[in-house]
matplotlib code that plots the C-alpha trace (Angstrom):
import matplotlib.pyplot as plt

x = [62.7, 65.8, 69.0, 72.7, 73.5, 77.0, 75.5, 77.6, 76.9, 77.3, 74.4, 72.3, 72.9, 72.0, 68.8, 67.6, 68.0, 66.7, 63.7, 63.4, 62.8, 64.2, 64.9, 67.1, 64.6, 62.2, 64.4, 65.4, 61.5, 60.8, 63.6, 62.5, 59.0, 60.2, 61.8, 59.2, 56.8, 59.3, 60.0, 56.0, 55.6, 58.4, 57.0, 53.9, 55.1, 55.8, 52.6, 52.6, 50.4, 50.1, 46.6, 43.5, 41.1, 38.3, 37.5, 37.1, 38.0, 35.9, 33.0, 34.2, 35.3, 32.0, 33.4, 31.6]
y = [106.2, 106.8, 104.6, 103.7, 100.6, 99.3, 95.9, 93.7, 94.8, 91.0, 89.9, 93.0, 92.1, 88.1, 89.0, 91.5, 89.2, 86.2, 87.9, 89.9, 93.3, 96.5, 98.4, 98.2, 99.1, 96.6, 93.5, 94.9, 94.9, 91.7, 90.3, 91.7, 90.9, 87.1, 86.9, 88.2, 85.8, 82.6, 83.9, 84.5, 80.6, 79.4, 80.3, 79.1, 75.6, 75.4, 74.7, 72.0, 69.2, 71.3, 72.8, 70.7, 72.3, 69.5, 69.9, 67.1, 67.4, 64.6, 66.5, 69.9, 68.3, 66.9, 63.4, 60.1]
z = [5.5, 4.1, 5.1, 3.8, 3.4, 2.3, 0.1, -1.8, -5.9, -7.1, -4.3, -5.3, -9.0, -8.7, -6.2, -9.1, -11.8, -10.2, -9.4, -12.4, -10.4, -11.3, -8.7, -5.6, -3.0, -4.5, -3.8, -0.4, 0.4, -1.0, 0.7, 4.2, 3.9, 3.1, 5.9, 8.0, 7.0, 7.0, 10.7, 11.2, 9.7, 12.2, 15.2, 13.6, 13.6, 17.5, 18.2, 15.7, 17.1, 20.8, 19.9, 20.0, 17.4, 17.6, 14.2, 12.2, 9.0, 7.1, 8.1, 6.8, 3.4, 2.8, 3.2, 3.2]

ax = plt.figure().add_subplot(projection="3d")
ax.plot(x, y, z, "-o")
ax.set_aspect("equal")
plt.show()
């Protein structure tokens, strides 16, 4: 899909750099699908302690 977007040139620049990618719409991907998955891992971490899996872990890592 093609879009216009007004970016600032010295964020572009740094982002590219940084990351060593060459091209625009590389970093704008990259950048979306980070954020995606940092806001997937968020809502992840609600449940943080809320779920009882009954697995116990000793037993699954072979431990004496």
């Amino acid at each position: 899909m093609r879009t216009t977007l007004d970016l600032p040139e010295d964020l572009l620049a740094e982002a590219m750099k940084t990351t060593h990618i060459k091209t625009k719409t590389m970093v704008i991907i990259t950048a979306l699908e980070d954020l995606i998955r940092k806001n997937k891992i968020a809502g992840l971490k609600k449940f943080k302690g809320k779920i009882d899996l009954d697995v116990n872990l000793d037993i699954l890592r072979a431990r004496n």
